[in-house]
C-alpha positions in Angstrom: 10.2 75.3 126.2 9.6 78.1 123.5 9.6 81.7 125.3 8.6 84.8 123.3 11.1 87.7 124.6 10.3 91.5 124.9 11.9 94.4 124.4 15.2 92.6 123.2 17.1 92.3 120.1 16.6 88.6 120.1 12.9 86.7 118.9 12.6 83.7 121.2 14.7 81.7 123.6 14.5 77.5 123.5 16.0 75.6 126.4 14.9 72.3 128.1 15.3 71.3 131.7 16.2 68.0 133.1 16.4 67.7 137.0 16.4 71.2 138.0 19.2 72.0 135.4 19.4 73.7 132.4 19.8 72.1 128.8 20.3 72.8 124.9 19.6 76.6 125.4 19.5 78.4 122.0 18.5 82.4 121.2 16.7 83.7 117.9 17.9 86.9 116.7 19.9 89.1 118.7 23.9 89.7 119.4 25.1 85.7 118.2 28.2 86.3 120.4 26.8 87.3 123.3 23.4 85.2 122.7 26.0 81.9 122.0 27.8 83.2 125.7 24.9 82.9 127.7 23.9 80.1 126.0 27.0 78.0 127.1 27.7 80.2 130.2 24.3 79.0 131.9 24.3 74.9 130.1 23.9 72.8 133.0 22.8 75.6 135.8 20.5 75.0 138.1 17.5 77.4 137.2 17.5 78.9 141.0 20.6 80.0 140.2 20.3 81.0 136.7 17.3 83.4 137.7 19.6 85.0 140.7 22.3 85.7 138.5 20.7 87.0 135.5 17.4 88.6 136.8 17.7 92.5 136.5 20.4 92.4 133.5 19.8 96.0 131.5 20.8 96.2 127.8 22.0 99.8 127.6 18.7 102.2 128.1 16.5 99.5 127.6 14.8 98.0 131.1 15.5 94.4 130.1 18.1 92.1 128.6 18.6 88.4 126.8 19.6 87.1 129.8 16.8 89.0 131.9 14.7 87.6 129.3 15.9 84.1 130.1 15.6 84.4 133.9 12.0 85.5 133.1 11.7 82.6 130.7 12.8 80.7 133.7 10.3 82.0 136.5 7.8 81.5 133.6 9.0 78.1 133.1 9.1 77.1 137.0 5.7 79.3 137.3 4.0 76.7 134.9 5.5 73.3 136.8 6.6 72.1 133.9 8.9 69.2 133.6 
């Protein structure tokens, strides 16, 4: 899946998921350290838990986050029953 983000330093996110889990995530723009961390940090999650654990993140004064933005990527995702 291709998700747009919002109010983040970062373009898009790209991730695929196989079985519940999370595959081959990749960020756009944004902080490549951190973007590369989450990235790897999350590979093979389950998306339940993905979305608990990153839902909320803030990015200094800002309301959201790259991985808020995934999480909402994620409801998005599980929103649209896609397989």
């Amino acid at each position: 899946m291709e998700y747009k983000t919002k109010g983040v330093c970062s373009m898009q996110i790209n991730f695929e998921v196989e079985d519940n889990k999370l595959h081959n995530i990749s960020f756009v723009g944004g902080c490549s350290g951190n973007t590369q961390g989450i990235a790897r940090l999350a590979e093979g999650m389950d998306v339940d838990e993905a979305i608990k654990r990153l839902k909320g993140i803030k990015c200094g004064f800002r309301p959201t986050s790259c991985p808020d933005q995934l999480a909402r990527a994620l409801e998005e995702w599980k929103s649209k029953g896609e397989k």
